[in-house]
C-alpha positions in Angstrom: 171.9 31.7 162.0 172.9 34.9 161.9 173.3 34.8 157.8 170.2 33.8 158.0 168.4 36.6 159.8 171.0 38.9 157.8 169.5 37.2 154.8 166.0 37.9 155.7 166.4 41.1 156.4 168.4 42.0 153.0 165.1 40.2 151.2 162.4 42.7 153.3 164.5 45.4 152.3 164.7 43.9 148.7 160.7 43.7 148.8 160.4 47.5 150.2 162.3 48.6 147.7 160.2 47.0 144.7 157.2 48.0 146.8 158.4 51.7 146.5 159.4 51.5 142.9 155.8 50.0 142.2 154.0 52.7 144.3 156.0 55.3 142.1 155.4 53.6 138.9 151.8 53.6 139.3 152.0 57.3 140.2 153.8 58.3 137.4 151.2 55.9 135.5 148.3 57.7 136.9 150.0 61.4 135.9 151.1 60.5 133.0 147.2 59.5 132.1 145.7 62.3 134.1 148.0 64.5 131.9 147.1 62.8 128.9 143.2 63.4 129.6 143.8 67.2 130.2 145.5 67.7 127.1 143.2 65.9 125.3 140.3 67.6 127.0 141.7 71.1 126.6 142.0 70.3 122.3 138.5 69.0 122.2 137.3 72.2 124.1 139.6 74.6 121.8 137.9 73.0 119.0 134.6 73.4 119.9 135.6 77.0 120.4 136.4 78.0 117.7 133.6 75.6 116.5 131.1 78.2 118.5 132.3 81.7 117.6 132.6 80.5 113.6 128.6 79.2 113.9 127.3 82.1 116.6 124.6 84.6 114.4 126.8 87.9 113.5 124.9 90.7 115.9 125.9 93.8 113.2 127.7 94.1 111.0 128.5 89.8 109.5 125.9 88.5 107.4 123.8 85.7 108.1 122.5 82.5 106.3 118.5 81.8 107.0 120.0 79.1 109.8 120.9 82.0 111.7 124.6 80.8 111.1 127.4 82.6 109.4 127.3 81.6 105.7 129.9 79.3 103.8 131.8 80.4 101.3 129.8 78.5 98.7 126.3 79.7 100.2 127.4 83.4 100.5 126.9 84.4 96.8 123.5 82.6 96.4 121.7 84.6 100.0 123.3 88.2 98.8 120.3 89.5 97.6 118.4 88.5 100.3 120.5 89.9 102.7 121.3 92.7 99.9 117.3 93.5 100.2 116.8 92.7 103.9 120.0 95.6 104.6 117.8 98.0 102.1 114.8 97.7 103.7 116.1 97.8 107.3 118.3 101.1 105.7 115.5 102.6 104.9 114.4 104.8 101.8 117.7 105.7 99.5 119.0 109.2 99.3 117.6 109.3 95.6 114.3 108.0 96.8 113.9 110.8 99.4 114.8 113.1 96.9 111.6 111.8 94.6 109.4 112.5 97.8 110.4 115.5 98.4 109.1 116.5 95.1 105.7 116.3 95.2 105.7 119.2 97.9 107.5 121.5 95.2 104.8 124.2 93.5 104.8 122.9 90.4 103.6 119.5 91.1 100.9 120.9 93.4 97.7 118.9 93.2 94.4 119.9 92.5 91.6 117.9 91.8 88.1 117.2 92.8 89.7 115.1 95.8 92.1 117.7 96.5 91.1 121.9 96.7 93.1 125.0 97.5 91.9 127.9 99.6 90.0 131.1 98.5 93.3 133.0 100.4 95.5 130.8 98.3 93.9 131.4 94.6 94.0 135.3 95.6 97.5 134.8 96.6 99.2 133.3 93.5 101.6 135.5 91.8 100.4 136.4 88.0 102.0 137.8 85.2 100.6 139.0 82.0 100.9 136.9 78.8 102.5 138.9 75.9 99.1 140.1 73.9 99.8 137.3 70.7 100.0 134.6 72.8 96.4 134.7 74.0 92.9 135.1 73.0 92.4 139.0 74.3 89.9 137.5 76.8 90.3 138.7 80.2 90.1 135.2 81.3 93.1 134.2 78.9 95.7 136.9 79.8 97.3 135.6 83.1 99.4 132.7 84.5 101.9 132.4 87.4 104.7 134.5 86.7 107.0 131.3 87.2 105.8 129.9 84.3 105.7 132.8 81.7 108.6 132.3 80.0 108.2 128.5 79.2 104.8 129.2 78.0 105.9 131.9 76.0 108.9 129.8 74.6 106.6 127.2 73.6 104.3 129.5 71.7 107.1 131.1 69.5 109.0 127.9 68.6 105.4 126.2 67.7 105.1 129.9 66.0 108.8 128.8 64.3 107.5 125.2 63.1 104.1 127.2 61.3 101.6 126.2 64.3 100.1 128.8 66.4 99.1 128.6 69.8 97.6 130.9 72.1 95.9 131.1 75.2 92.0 130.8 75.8 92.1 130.5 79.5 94.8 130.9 81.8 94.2 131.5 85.7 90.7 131.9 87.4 89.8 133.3 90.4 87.4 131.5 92.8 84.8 133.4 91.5 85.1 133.2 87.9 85.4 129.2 88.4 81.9 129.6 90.2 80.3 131.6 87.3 81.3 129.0 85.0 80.2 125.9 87.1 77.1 127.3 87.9 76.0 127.9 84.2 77.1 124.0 83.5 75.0 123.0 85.9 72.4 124.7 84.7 72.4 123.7 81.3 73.2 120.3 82.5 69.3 121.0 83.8 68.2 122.5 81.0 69.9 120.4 77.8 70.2 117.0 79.3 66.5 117.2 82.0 68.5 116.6 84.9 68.1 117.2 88.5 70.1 119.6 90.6 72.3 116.7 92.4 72.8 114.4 89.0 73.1 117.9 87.0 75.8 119.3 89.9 77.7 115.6 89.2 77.3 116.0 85.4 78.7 119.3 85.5 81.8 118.8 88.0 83.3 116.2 85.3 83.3 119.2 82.9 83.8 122.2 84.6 85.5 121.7 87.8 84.1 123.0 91.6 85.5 125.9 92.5 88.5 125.7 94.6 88.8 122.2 92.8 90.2 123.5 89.0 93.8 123.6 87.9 93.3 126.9 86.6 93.2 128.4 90.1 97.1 127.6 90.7 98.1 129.7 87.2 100.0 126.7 86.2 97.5 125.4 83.2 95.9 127.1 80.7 93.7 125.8 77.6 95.1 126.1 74.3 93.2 127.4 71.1 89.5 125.8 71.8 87.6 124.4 74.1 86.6 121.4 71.9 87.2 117.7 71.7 88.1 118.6 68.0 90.9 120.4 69.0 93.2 116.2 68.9 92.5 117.0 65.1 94.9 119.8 64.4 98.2 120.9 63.5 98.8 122.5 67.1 97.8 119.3 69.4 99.8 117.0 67.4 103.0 119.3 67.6 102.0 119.7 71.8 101.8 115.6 71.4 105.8 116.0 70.4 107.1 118.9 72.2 105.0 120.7 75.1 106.9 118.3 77.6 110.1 120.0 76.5 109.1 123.0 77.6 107.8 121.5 81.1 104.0 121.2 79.6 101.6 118.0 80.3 98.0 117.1 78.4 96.4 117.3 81.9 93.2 115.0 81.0 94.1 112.2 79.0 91.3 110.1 77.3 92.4 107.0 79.1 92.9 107.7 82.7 89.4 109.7 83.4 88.6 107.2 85.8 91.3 108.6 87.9 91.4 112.1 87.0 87.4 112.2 87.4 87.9 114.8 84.7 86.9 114.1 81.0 89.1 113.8 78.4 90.6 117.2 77.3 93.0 117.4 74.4 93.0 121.6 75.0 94.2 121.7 78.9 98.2 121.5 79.7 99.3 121.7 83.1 103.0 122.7 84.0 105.0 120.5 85.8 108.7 120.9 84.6 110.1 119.4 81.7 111.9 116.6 84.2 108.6 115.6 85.5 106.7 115.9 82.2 109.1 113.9 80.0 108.9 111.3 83.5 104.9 111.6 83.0 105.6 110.7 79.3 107.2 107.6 79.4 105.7 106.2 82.3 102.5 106.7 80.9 101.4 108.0 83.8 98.6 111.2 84.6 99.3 113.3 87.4 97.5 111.6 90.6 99.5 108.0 89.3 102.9 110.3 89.4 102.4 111.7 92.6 101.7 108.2 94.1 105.0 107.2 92.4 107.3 110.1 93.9 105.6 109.4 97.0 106.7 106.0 97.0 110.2 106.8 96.0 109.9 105.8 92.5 107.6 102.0 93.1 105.4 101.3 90.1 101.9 100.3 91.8 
């Protein structure tokens, strides 16, 4: 009997023991997995990670694919000059482009035209110097230009002079009052040759002869050369200005193809300085003055 109960007793403890060993079993089982999870939780969220901060839109200075996600190597090359253009615009205007603004407030590309006057105080103001006495037509009215531009005109005369073609001066720089003298007769004969009224004869006449405060001559910076006359695109002298006035900073002021814009008519006599950068630009642009200030203005964009 007492093997028996001694028996028993070894068996519960037997049991116990297995119990215990199960118990721990299925803890380590359950840590094991719980451990298991974690890791595999912590790669999946290491992934997506790195996932996130590859794919998250660049906020200065990585650029950007039109998905708002950072572009592939194989997609970068073809959106460069997007983003190339989108960086220029957002830059704003290049150093080179500023520079071609800030030339149209420079004196010899001032504007004048029948949009555009200049002051009674300004005319009076400009700074003349006489044209040596071969160079012009002995006319009062022929004899002056700003004294910034004496020497190229000059220049020009003598090697024109050197090639057998004379040039000289016929008018040069008016005052306000002059210019008002000689709109008023045009008007007038506007009346008188052609029977119209004051207002359509005061039109007529400011295609010709410009409104004072409105003419080129008023700045001392153009000057008519040898006549007055359409006739003028026949000689000697215009064809050798056609080939070499712009390299002495010279420009035909009214063109036979741009009167629309210049509101001027065509006149193969008038040259306007500008600088021989600016005229040769004018040149091969093809461009009249109020199209080549638009042009600097925009920092060099063909309209």
């Amino acid at each position: 009997m007492q093997d028996f109960d001694r028996n028993v007793a070894a068996e519960r403890r037997r049991e116990e023991r297995r119990k215990r060993a199960r118990r721990k079993n299925l803890i380590i089982l359950v840590e094991t997995f719980i451990i298991f999870v974690l890791t595999i939780a912590l790669i999946l969220v290491s992934i997506g990670y790195f996932d996130l901060k590859n794919n998250t839109v660049p906020s200065d200075d990585t650029t950007s694919d039109v998905s708002g996600t950072a572009s592939s190597d194989s997609t970068q090359s073809g959106s460069s000059d997007v983003a190339n253009s989108s960086d220029a615009a957002s830059s704003g205007p290049t150093d080179e482009q500023l520079a071609m603004m800030a030339e149209v407030d420079k004196w010899y590309l001032k504007l004048v035209n029948p949009d555009k006057s200049v002051s009674k105080d300004f005319i009076s103001s400009v700074e003349r110097s006489t044209i040596r006495e071969k160079y012009t037509s002995g006319a009062e009215s022929s004899k002056y230009l700003d004294k910034r531009i004496i020497e190229p005109f000059e220049q020009m005369c003598k090697a024109a002079a050197d090639d057998g073609v004379t040039l000289i001066s016929v008018s040069a720089y008016r005052s306000y009052n002059y210019q008002n003298t000689l709109y008023k007769n045009r008007v007038e004969r506007c009346k008188r040759e052609e029977g119209l009224d004051d207002e359509a004869a005061k039109k007529k006449a400011a295609t010709i002869v410009a409104v004072p405060g409105t003419s080129e001559h008023h700045l001392g910076l153009a000057v008519d050369i040898n006549s007055v006359e359409t006739s003028f695109e026949n000689t000697a002298a215009f064809r050798w200005l056609q080939k070499h006035a712009a390299d002495y900073g010279f420009i035909m002021r009214y063109a036979e193809d741009k009167q629309a814009i210049t509101k001027i008519i065509y006149e193969p006599w008038h040259y306007r300085y500008v600088g021989v950068e600016h005229a040769k630009a004018m040149g091969e642009l093809g461009m009249c003055m109020e199209e080549y200030i638009d042009y600097l203005k925009s920092g060099g964009v063909k309209k």
